[in-house]
VODREN-356777 format. One record per residue (C-alpha): residue number from 1; residue in one letter; x, y, z. Coordinates in steps of 0.1 Angstrom, whole numbers, plus 2048, in hexadecimal, padded with zeros to 3 digits. Example, Ala and Ser with C-alpha at 12.3 -4.5 7.8 and 13.67 -1.06 7.14 Angstrom:
VODREN-356777
REC num residu east north  up
REC   1      a  87B   7D3 84E
REC   2      s  889   7F5 847
***
This chain:
VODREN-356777
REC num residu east north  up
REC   1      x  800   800 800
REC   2      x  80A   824 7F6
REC   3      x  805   842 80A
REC   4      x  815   859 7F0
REC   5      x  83F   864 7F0
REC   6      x  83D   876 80A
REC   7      x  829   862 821
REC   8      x  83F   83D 817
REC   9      x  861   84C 81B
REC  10      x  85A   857 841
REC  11      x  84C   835 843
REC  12      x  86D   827 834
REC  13      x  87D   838 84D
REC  14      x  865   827 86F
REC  15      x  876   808 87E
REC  16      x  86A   7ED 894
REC  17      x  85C   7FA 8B5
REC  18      x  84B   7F2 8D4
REC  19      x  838   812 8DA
REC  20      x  83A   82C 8B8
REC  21      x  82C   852 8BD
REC  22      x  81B   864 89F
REC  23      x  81A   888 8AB
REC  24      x  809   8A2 892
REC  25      x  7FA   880 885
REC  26      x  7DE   891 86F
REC  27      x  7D3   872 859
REC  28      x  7E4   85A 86F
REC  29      x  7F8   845 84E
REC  30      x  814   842 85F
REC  31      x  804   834 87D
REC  32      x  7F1   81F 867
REC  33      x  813   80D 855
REC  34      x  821   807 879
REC  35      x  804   7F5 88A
REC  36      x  7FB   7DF 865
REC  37      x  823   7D6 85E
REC  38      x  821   7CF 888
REC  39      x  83E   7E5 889
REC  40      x  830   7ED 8A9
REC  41      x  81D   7E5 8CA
REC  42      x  80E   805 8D3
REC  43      x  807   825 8BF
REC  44      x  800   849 8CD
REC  45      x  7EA   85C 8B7
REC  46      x  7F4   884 8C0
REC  47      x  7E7   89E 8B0
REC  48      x  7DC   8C6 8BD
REC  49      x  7BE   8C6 8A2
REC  50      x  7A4   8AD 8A9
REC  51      x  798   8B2 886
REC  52      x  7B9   8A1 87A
REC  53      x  7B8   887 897
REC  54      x  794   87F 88F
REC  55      x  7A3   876 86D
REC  56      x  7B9   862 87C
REC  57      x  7A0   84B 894
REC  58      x  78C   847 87B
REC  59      x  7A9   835 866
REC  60      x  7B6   81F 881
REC  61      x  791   818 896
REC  62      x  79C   7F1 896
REC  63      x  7BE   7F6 8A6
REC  64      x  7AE   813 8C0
REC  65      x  797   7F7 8CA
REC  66      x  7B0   7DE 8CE
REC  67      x  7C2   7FB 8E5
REC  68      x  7E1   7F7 8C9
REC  69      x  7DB   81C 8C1
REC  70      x  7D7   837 8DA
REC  71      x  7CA   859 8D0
REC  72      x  7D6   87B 8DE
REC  73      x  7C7   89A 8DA
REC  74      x  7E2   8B2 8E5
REC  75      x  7FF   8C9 8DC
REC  76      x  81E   8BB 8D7
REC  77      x  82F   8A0 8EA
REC  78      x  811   8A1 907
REC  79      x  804   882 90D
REC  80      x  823   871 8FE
REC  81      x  838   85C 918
REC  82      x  859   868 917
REC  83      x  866   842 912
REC  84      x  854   83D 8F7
REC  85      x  86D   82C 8DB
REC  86      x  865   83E 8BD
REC  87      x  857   861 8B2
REC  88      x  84E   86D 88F
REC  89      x  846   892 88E
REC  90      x  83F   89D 869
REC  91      x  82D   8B8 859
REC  92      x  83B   8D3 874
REC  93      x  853   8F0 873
REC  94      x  877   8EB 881
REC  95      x  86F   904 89B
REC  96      x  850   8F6 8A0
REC  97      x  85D   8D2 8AA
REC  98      x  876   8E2 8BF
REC  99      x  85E   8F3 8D2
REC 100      x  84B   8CE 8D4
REC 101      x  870   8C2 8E0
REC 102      x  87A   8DC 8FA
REC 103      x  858   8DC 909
REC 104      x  85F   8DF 92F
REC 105      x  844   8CE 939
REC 106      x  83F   8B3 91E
REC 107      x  861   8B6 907
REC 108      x  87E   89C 903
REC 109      x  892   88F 8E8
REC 110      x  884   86D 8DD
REC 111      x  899   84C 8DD
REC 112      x  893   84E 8B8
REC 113      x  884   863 8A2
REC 114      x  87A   86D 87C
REC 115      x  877   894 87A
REC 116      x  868   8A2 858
REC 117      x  866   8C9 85F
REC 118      x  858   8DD 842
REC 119      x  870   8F6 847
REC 120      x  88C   906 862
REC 121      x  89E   8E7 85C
REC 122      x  8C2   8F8 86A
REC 123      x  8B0   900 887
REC 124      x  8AA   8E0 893
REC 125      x  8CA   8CD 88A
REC 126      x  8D8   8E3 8A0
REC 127      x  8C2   8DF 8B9
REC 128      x  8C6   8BB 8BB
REC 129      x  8EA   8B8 8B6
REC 130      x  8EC   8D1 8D5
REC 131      x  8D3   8C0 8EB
REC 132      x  8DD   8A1 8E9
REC 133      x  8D3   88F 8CA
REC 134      x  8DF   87E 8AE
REC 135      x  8D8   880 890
REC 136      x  8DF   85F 879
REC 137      x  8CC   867 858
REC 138      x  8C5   88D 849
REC 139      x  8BE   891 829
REC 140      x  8A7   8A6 80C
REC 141      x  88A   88F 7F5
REC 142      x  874   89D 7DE
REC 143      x  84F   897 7DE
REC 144      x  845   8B6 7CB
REC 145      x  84F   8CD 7E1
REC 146      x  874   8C4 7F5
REC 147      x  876   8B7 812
REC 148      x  891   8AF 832
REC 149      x  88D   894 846
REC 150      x  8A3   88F 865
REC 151      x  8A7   86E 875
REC 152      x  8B8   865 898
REC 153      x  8B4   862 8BD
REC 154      x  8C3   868 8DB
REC 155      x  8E9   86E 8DD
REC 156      x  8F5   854 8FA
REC 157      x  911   869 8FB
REC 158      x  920   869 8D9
REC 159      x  92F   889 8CC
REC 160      x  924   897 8AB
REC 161      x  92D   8B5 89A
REC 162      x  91F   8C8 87F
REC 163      x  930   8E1 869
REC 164      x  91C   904 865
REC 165      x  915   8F6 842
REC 166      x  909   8D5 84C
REC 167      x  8EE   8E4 862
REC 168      x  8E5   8FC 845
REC 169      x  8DF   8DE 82F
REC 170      x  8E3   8BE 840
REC 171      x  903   8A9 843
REC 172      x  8F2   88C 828
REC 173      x  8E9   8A6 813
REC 174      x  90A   8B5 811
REC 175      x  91D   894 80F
REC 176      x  908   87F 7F7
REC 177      x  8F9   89B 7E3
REC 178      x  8D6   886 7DC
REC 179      x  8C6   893 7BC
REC 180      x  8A8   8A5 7CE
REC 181      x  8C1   8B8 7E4
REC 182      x  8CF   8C3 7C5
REC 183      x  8B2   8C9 7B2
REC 184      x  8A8   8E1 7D1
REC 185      x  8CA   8F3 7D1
REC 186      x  8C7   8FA 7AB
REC 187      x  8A7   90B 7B1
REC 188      x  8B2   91F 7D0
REC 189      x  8CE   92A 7B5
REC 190      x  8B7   936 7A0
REC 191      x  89F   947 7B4
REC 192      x  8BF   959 7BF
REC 193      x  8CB   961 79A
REC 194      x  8A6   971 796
REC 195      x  8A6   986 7B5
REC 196      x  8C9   993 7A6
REC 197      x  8B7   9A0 787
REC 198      x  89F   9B5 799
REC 199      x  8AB   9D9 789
REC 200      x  8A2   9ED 7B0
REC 201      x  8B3   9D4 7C6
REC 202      x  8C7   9E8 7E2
REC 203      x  8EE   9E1 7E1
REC 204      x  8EB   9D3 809
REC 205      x  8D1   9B7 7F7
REC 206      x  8E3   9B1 7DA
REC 207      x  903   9A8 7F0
REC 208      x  8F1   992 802
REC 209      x  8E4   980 7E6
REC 210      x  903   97B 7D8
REC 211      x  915   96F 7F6
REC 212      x  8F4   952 7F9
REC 213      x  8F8   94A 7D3
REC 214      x  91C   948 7D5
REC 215      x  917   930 7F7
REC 216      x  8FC   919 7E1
REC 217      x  912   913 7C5
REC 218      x  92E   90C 7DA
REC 219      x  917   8F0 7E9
REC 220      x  913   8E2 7C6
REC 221      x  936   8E6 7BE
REC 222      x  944   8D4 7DE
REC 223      x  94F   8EC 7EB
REC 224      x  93B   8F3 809
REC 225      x  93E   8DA 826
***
């Protein structure tokens, strides 16, 4: 069964768990390719709207009944046990999931997790890497629009760093160069080239512009690390 590109590749990305959290589950797919692949014991359903979560019972009734699925209505990680093994948080901002993860009343960094924000990307890799996680997978897919998808967990104490480019544009990104992460950089280029042609731009603009094209083509190049 396909859920669509989007949808399948965070599923690629689930493993085998005992208790799996959906948080911002909307239509609940995700959920839904756990429980049937019995990638999982338990499910927590979490979600702030209860339009979207209402979506989401209605898919997975059977596995609610059989108390395999557990819906939350909630924001962010409340109702979520903080030793729950694995957390997939998708369709957010980066800022918005690290407001879900510094929470000081429900936050933590999951054992494992698959993080698919829409955008602030940078924002959160370095909020990970300095709070203690790790981050094994991080890379760009296309589905059309692009996307980022972080995968990882807890640190348990190993070290990682990241170069100043890496958390611009992910460490994968910038060492396999995967064709959507190009194909995104090539239009950032030239979005940047068309700015440039605008006749009025003010020189403190223009230099900025400049210094971000130069900085994207460097990334294609190989030059940026």
């Amino acid at each position: 069964m396909s859920y669509g590109k989007r949808i399948d590749t965070l599923c690629s990305l689930l493993v085998a768990a005992d208790t799996f959290a959906d948080v911002g589950c909307d239509h609940g797919y995700c959920s839904e390719y756990m429980l049937k692949n019995g990638l999982c014991a338990q499910v927590i359903l979490s979600d702030i709207s209860k339009g979207s979560l209402e979506k989401a019972k209605r898919l997975l009734v059977p596995y609610i009944r059989k108390g395999m699925a557990i819906p939350v209505l909630g924001d962010g990680f409340k109702g979520v046990p903080r030793d729950t093994e694995e957390v997939l948080i998708a369709g957010m901002g980066g800022s918005e999931i690290i407001s879900i993860l510094s929470d000081e009343r429900y936050g933590f960094i999951p054992k494992r997790f698959v993080f698919q924000p829409m955008h602030d990307s940078e924002k959160l890799r370095r909020y990970l890497v300095e709070n203690g996680g790790y981050i094994e997978r991080d890379f760009t897919f296309e589905d059309g629009k692009f996307y980022d998808v972080l995968v990882g967990g807890v640190g348990n104490g190993q070290a990682q760093t990241y170069t100043d480019a890496e958390y611009e544009f992910g460490k994968e990104n910038l060492a396999r160069m995967p064709q959507a992460f190009i194909k995104r950089t090539e239009k950032l280029i030239k979005n940047v080239q068309k700015y440039l042609e605008e006749p009025n731009l003010q020189l403190s603009s223009r230099t900025e512009l400049e210094k971000k094209l130069q900085r994207l083509q460097g990334v294609l190049c190989g030059e940026v690390k």
